[in-house]
N, C-alpha and C positions, 0 to 999 in steps of 0.2 A: 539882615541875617535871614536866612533863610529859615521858613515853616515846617519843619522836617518831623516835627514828633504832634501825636496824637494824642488825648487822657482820655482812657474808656472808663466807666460808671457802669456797676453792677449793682442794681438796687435790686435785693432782699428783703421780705417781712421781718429778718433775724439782722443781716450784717450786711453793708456797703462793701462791694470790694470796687476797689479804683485800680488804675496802670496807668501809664505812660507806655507807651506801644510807637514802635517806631513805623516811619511808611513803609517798612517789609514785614513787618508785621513781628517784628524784634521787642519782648516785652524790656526796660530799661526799669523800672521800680514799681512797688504795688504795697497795698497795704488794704488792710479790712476794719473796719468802725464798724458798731452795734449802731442799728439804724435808728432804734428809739420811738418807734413809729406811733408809741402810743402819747406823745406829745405834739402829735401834728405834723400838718406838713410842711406848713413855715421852719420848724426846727428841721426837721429830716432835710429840706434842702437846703439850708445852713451848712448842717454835716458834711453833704454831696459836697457841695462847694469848698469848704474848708479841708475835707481830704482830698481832693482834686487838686486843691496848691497845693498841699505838703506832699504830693506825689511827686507833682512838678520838682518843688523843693528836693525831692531826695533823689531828681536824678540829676541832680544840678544845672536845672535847666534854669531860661527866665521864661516867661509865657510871651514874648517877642520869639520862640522857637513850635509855640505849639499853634499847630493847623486849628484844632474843634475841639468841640468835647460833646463826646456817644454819650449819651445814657437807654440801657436796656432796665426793661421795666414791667414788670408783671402785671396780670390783666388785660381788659380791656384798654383801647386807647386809638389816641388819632393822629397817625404819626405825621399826615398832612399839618393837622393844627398845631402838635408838639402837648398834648394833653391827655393826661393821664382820666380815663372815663370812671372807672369802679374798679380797683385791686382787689385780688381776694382775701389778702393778708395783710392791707395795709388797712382796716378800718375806717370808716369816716373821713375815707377820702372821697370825694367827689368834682370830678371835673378840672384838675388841678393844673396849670399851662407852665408844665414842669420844665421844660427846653426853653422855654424864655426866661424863669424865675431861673435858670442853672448860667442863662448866657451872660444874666445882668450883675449874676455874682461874684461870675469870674473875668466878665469883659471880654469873651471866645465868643466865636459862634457855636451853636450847642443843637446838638440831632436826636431824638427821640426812637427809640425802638421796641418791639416788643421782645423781651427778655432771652425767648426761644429762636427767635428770630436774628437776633444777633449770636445766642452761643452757635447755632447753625453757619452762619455767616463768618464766627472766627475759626470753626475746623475749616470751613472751605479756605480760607485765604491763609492760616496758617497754621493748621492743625492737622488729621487724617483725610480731609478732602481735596490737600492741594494737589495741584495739579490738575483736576477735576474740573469740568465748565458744568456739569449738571450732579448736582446731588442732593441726598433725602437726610436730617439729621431727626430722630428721633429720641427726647428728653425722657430717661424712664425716674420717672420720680413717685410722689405721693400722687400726684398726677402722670399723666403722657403730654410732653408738648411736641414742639415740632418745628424746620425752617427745613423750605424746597430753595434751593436753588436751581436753576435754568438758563443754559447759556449764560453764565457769570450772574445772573442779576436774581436778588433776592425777589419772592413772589410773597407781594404783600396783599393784592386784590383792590378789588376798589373800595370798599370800605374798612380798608385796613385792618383787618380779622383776617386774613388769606391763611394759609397752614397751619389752621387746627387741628394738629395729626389726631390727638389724643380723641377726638370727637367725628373721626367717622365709623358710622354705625357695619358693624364686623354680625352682629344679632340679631336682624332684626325686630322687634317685639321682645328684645332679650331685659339686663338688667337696668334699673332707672339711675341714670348717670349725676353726678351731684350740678350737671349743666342743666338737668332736665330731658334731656333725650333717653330714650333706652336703646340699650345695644352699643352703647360707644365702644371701644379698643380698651380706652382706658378703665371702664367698669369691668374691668374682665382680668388685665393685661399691667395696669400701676402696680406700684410696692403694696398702696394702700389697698385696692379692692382682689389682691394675691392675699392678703392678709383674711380680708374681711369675709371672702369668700372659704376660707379654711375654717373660720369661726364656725360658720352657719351650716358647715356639715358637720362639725362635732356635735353642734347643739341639736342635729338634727339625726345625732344617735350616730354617726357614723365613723367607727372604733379608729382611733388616734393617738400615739404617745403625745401628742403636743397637748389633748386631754386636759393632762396634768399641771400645765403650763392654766389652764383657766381655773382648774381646782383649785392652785394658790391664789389667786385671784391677780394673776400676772398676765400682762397683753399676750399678743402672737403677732409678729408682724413679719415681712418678708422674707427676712433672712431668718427667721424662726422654722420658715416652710421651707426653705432653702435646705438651710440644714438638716432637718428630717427626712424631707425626700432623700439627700443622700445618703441617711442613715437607713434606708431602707422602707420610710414610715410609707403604706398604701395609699392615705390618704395624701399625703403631704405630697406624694408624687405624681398621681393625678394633678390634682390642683396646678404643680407646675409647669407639669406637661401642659395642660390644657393653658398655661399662661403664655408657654413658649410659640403654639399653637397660634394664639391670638393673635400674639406679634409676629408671626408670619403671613398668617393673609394680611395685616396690615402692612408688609413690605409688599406683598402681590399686588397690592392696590396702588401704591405708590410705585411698582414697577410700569405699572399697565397706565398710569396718569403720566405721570414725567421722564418713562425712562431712565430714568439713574445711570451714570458711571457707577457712585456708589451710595450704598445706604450703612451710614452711622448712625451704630447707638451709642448714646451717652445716659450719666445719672447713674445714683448709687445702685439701681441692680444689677449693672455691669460690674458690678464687683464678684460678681457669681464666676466673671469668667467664663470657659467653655462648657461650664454648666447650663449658662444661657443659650450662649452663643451655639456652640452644638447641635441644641435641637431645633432652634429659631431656625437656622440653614436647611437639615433636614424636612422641616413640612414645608421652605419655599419650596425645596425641587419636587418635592410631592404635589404641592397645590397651585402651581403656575403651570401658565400650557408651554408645551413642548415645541411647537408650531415656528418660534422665532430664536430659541434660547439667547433672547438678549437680556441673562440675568446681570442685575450688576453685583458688584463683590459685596456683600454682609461684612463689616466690619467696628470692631470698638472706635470709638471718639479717643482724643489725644491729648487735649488741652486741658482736660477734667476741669477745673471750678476758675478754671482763667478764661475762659471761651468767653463766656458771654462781659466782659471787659474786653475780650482781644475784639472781639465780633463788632459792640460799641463802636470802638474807634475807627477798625476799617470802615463800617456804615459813615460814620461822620467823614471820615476824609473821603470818603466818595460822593457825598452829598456837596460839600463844599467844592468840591471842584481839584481834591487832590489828585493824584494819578497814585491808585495801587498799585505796588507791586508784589512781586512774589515772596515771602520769607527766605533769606537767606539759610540754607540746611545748616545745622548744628552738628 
């Protein structure tokens, strides 16, 4: 019988989400587990493993039909070795050779990836990049992450760290990023330091209805400044402008390195909509030279929190030697 379906693995600090993903990149069943991770990593890949059958299981497969099994995976890591180096969120993890502990549990062969790297990998193959042989995805989260594709094939580098969008330096000498660098994208440009950067100009006297929000002793975070900028707050809308700013020379730079067809954004401050979107477009055409206009198209991601499962398992089935194909349109 033929090896026709694939299980991707989206491992989370919070929740596992699994699929079953067909070789068009057709999701067939999924489900999400609390990863637990404060019980190690022997249980956590337990979990992986035991929801990875029962995915199987729910599509009424047998695993004499599936090809591999992806797992995308935060942090650092070595996708040559199949190990996971230092997570940021998974604690006391160190050095863990999670692609063979996941292949011996479920008897597949089993591919490693970094987390951004494969949600990247499943717009291109079957989300807002198809179609596409070169494209930029950029993750806007608590962080910025990131996955280049180029002529079809994902750019991992040789030491396996390749597309750290979220840590090229946009500031030189600007602010100290929680990687250690200053000036990254994402100290400037994430939900988290959009947030964090609002704080420090109220605290630093600079008049804010969000103010208020600290007086009760209640946070501010993205969407806090979100919403006020569009309420009209001066400060709230600085701050965003200058976040949208950000992320646009970060497209210039990713224009002028790989050329793009296109550049997606994904991750919850894409919920902003053409809030975002809007102004991010307007400072490219302002801050890219004129000279070529080979802009590529700015646009939202598609898959939202199934990417990097769909991403997973194309990665695997192209590792093993499957033959991707295109998604069949819906």
């Amino acid at each position: 019988m033929a090896r026709d379906h694939v299980v991707g693995v989206d491992l989370g600090g919070t929740n596992i989400k699994v699929g079953v993903v067909t070789t068009s990149g057709n999701v067939i069943s999924s489900l999400s587990v609390p990863t637990e991770g404060q019980h190690g990593p022997d249980h956590v890949v337990n979990r992986m493993v035991t929801a990875a059958l029962k995915a199987i299981e729910a599509a009424q497969l047998t695993k004499d039909r599936i090809l591999a099994v992806g797992i995308g995976a935060p942090g650092s890591m070595s996708h040559k070795q199949g190990v996971i180096i230092s997570p940021p969120n998974l604690p006391g993890w160190s050095n863990v050779p999670v692609r063979d502990m996941i292949a011996k549990g479920t008897g597949l062969p089993a591919n490693l990836e970094n987390d951004a790297n494969a949600a990247a990998y499943g717009e291109y193959w079957a989300g807002g990049g198809r179609g596409t042989r070169d494209m930029v995805l950029f993750t806007l989260g608590t962080g910025i992450g990131g996955g280049v594709i180029i002529d079809g094939q994902l750019v991992r580098g040789f030491f396996d760290n390749g597309a750290e969008l979220g840590h090229m330096i946009v500031h030189p000498g600007g602010r100290l990023c929680g990687c250690g660098q200053h000036g990254c994208v994402e100290a400037y440009a994430s939900a988290h330091y959009t947030a964090v950067r609002a704080v420090e100009a109220i605290k630093n006297g600079e008049p804010s209805s969000l103010k208020a929000r600290l007086d009760k002793g209640l946070t501010i975070d993205a969407r806090n400044v979100e919403d006020a900028a569009r309420a009209g707050d001066p400060l709230a809308r600085r701050i965003w402008d200058e976040t949208c700013r950000y992320l646009a020379i970060a497209c210039v730079n990713m224009q002028h390195f790989s050329n793009p067809q296109k550049i997606l954004l994904s991750g919850g401050m894409i919920g902003a909509g053409a809030y975002l979107l809007d102004p991010v477009r307007k400072y490219f055409l302002e801050l890219t030279w004129k000279a070529a206009q080979d802009y590529p198209a700015i646009e939202f991601a598609t898959l939202g929190n199934d990417a990097g499962f769909i991403g997973a398992a194309g990665l695997a089935m192209a590792e093993v030697g499957g033959q991707v194909t295109a998604r069949a349109e819906s």
